[in-house]
C-alpha positions in Angstrom: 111.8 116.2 67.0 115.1 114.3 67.8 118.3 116.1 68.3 119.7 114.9 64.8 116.7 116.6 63.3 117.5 119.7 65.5 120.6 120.2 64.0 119.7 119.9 60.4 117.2 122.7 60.9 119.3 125.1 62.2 122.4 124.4 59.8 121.7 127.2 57.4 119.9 129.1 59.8 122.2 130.3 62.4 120.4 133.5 64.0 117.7 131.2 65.6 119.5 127.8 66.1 120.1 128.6 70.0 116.4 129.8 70.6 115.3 126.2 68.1 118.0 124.6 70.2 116.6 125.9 73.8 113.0 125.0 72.8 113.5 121.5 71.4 115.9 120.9 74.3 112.9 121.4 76.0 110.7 119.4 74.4 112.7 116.5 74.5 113.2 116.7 78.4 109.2 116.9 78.7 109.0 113.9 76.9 110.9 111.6 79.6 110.9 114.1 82.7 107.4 112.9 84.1 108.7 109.0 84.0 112.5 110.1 85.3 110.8 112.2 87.5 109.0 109.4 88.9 111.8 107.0 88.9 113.4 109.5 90.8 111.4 110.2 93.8 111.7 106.1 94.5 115.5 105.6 94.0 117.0 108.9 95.0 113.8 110.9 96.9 114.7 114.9 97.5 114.8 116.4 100.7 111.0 116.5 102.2 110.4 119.5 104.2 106.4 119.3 104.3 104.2 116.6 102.7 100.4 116.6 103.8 98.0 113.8 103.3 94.8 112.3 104.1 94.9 108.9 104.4 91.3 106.8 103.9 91.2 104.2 106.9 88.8 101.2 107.0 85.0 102.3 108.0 86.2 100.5 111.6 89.4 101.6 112.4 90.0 99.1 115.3 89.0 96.1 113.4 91.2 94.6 110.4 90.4 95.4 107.1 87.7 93.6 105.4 89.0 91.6 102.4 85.8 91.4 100.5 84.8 95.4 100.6 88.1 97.3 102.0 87.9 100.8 102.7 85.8 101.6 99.0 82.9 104.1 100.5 84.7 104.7 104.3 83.9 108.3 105.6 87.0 107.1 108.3 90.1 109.3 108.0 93.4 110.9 109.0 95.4 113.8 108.0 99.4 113.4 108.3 102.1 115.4 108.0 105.5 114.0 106.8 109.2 115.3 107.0 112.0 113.6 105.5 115.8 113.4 104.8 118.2 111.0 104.5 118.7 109.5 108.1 115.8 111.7 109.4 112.3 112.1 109.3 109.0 113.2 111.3 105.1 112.2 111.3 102.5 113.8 112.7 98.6 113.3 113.0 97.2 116.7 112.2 93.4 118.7 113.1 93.1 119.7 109.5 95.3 119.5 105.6 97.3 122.1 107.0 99.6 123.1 109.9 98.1 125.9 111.2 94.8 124.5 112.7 97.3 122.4 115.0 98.1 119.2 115.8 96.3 116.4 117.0 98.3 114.4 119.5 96.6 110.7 118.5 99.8 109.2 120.4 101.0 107.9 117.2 103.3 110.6 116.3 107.2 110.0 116.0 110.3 111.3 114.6 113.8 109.9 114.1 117.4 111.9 114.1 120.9 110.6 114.5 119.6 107.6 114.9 117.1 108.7 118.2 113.8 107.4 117.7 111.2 109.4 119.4 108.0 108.3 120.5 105.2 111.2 121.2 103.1 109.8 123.1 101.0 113.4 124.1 102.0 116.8 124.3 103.5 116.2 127.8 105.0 112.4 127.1 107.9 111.0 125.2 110.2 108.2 125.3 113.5 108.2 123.2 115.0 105.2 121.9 118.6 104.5 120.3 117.7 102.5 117.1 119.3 99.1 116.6 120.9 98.9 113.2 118.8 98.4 110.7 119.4 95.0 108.9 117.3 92.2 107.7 118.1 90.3 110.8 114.5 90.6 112.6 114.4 87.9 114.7 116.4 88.7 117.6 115.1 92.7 117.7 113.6 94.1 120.5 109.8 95.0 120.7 110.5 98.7 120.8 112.8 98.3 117.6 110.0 96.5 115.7 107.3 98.9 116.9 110.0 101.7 115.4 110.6 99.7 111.9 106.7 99.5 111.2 106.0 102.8 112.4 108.3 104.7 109.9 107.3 102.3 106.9 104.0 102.3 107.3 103.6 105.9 107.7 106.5 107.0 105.4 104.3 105.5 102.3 103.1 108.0 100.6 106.6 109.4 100.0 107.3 105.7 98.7 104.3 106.3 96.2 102.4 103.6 97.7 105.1 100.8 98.3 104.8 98.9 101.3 107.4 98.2 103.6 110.4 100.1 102.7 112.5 103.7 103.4 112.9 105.9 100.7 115.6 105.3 98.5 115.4 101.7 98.9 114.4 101.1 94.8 116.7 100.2 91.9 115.6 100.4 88.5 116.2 98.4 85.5 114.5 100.3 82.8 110.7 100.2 83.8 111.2 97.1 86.5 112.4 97.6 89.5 113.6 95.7 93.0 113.7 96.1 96.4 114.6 94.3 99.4 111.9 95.2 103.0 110.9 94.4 106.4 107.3 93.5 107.4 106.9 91.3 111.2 110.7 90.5 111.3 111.3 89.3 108.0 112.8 90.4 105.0 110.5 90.5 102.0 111.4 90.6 98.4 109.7 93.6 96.9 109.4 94.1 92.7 107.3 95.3 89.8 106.9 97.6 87.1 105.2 100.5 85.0 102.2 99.6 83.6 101.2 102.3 81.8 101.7 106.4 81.6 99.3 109.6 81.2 100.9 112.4 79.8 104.5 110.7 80.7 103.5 110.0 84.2 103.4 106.4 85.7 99.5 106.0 86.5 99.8 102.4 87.1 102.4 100.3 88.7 102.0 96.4 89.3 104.0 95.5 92.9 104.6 91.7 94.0 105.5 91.1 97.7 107.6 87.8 98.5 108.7 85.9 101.1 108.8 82.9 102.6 105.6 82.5 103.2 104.2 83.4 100.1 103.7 86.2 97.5 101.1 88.7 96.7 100.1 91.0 93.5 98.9 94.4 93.7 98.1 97.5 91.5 98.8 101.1 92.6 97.2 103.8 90.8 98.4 107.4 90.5 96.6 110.5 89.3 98.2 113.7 88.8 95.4 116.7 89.2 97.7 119.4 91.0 100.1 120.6 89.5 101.8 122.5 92.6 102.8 119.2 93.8 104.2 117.3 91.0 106.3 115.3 90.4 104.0 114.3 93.4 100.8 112.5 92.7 98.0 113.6 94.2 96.1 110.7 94.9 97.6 106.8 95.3 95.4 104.3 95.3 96.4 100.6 96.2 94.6 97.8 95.3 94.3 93.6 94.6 92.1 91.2 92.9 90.1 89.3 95.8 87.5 86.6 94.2 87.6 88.6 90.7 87.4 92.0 92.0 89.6 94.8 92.4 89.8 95.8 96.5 91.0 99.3 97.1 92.6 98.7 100.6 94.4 101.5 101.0 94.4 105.7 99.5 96.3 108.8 99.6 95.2 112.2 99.1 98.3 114.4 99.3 97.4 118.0 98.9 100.6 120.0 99.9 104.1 119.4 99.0 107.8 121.5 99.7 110.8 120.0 98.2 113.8 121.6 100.1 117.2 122.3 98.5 119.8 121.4 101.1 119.8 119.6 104.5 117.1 120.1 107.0 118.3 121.6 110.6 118.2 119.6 113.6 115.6 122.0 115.4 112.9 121.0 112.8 112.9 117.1 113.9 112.2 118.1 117.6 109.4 116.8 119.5 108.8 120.7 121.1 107.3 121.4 117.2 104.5 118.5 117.8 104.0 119.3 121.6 104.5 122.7 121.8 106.2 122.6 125.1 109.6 122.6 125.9 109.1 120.7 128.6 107.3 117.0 129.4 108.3 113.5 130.8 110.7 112.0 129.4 111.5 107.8 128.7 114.5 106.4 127.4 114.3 103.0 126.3 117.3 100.3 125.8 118.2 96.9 126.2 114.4 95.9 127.2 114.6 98.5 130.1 112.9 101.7 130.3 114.0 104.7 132.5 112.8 108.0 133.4 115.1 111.0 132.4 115.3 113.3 135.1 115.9 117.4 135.0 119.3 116.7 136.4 120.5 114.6 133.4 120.1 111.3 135.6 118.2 108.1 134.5 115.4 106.3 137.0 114.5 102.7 136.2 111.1 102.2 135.5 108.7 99.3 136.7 107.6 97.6 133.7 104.2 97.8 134.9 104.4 101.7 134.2 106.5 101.7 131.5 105.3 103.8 128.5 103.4 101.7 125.5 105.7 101.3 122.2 103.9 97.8 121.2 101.9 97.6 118.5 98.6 97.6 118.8 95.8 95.5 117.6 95.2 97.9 114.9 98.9 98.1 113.6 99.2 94.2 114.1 96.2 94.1 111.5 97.8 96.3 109.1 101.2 95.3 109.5 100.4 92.2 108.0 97.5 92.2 105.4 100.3 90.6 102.8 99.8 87.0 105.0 96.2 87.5 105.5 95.6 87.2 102.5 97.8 85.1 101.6 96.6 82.9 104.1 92.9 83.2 102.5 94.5 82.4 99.0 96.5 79.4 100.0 93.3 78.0 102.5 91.4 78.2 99.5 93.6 76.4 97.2 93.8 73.9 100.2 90.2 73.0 100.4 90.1 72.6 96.2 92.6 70.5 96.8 91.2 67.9 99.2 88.0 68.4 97.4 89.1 67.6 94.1 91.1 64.0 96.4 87.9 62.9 97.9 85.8 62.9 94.6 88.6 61.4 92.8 89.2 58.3 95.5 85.1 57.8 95.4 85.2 57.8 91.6 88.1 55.0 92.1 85.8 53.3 94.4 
């Protein structure tokens, strides 16, 4: 029923044109609130005050991903807690789906405010660094900034529905399509797609294409909606791409709580104290390539680099950080060997 239609009904009817009004008001919302909705949470995300996940890993967590199988049938996982706001957010590793059997202190835990980036690295171990600006000028950043920039989008994904490589907020729409401009190892990349299809008003699939200049890359997120007390959340994303005629799943979301919050977050619930549970530890500060020890007193002490707290990436996160040109670089080898193949049986046909 269209609003037109709406109006005819209750012409002659005026005692129940407000409640027909109210209902088919309704109705018509229903109808495009589950896309909009949707839309919404990658455009103009609300504030995040608790979003927990489990996050599939590959059956090896150390090794990187296997192209031909990815993580389809691993029993390897993670559970994550996120927090987010504009110009703020926290991850942590946790014991269990929930907060209250504790925290897990993997090392990998983080949170950024005002522009501090915080590295946990255990309950009695942080380092704090001022973040850079954040522009798609990566060549020139430090190691500590580009440890920082994957961090937050890698683990800031399921808030980004799957997408790789940006913040939230980073999409614009045009109708079903949308762009978006990332970062993956120091250089921009060009990030689009589209709605493929809905269930019950709800994008269930969305086609993604990674660009840059070394390439581009197709994938397929899927989205399925089972609990309601999280929606307009999904509760399960699953990524995927087509590897030799097959679809890969190389990367999946559970996300089983969600809390939206209404106005801005505090600053005392993006403190490392909520992850470590202590109110005091050692603390780094990192800038300019130098890394110093903050002292009770305020003062900073240089530290050796030998000793200097790790905020690389590591092996595991250089992997993952940059699946896009791996396979990219299995695509375009291939192509490369057809190639000459297809040269040498054509010059001994000349012949």
């Amino acid at each position: 029923m269209n609003v037109l239609e709406v109006f005819k009904c209750c012409e002659f009817r005026p005692h129940f044109s407000l409640a027909l009004l109210i209902v088919a008001g309704c109705e018509l919302r229903g109808e495009e609130s589950g896309k909009d909705a949707f839309k919404r949470l990658l455009d103009s995300p609300p504030v995040i005050e608790r979003l927990i996940y489990t996050e599939t890993l590959p059956p090896e967590n150390k090794s990187p991903l296997s192209y031909a199988e990815g993580i389809l049938g691993s029993s390897n996982y993670f559970h994550g807690l996120l927090r987010w706001q504009e110009g703020a957010f926290l991850f942590a590793e946790l014991n269990a789906p929930n907060v209250e059997e504790g925290y897990r202190l993997s090392g990998r835990d983080f949170l950024q405010y005002d522009g501090l980036f915080t590295f946990i690295h255990s309950r009695t171990n942080t380092t704090v660094y001022q973040r850079a600006e954040d522009t798609l000028d990566r060549v020139s950043v430090s190691t500590v900034e580009d440890t920082a920039v994957y961090r937050t989008r890698r683990r800031i994904e399921p808030i980004t529905l799957g997408i790789s490589h940006l913040l939230p907020g980073q999409v614009e729409w045009e109708g079903d399509q949308f762009r978006a401009v990332g970062i993956a190892d120091r250089k921009a990349v060009d990030i689009s797609g589209e709605i493929l299809s809905l269930s019950d008003s709800r994008p269930d699939k969305l086609a993604v294409r990674y660009a840059s200049d070394v390439g581009a890359a197709d994938y397929v997120i899927h989205y399925s909606y089972e609990n309601p007390d999280i929606l307009p959340f999904p509760n399960r994303i699953e990524n995927v791409f087509h590897y030799q005629g097959k679809e890969i799943l190389y990367r999946e979301y559970e996300i089983s709580d969600v809390s939206l919050g209404t106005e801005s977050l505090p600053k005392s619930m993006f403190t490392p104290e909520l992850i470590t549970q202590m109110e005091n530890s050692t603390t780094h500060v990192a800038t300019n390539g130098t890394f110093y020890l903050k002292l009770d007193g305020g003062q900073l002490l240089e530290v050796p680099s030998g000793v200097a707290p790790k905020t690389k990436l590591s092996k595991g996160d250089y992997w993952q950080n940059r699946y896009v040109y791996a396979f990219l670089l299995i695509v375009i080898v291939g192509y490369g060997a057809y190639f000459v193949r297809s040269g040498a049986l054509a010059s001994r046909k000349a012949e």
